[in-house]
N, C-alpha and C positions, 0 to 999 in steps of 0.2 A: 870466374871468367877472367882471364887474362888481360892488363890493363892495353889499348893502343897507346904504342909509340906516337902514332900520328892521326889526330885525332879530326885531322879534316877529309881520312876514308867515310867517315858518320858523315860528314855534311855532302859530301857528294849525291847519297843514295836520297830517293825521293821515295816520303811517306805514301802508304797506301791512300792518305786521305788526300792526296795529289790526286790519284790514280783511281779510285772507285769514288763514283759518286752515288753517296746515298739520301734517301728520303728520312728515315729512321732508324733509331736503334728498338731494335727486336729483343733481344737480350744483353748480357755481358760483354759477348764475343760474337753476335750476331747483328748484322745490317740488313735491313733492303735497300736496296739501289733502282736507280730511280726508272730500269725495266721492268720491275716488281718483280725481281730477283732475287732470293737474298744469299748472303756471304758471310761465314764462319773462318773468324781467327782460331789457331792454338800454337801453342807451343810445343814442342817436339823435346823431351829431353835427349839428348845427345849434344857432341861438339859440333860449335860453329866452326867454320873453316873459312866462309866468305870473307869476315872480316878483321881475322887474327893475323898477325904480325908474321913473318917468314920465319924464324928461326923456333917460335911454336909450333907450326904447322910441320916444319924439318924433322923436329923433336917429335910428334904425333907416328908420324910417318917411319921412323925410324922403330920405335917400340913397336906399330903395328909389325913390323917385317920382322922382325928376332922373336915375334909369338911362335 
């Protein structure tokens, strides 16, 4: 993954554990929150795009169009 340039994009975004409030952890990537709901993480392989740099994303963007 591509280093950020600017590395205070990361401090902006607010953690899920801001956001979901839960009672337990159920498994690895598994919470109940505190409706007795529960919520599964994963991870997606693919490129991130949210929080890479312009001139990768330019780059990405370019090789898709010449496919």
């Amino acid at each position: 993954m591509p280093r950020l340039r600017n590395s205070a994009t990361l401090h902006r975004e607010i953690s899920a554990a801001e956001r979901i409030t839960y009672t337990a952890h159920v498994a690895r990537s598994v919470v109940r929150i505190v409706y007795g709901n529960y919520v599964q993480a994963f991870r997606l392989g693919a490129a991130s795009f949210e929080s890479i740099d312009d001139e990768a994303l330019n780059n990405w963007h370019k090789r898709l169009k010449s496919l």
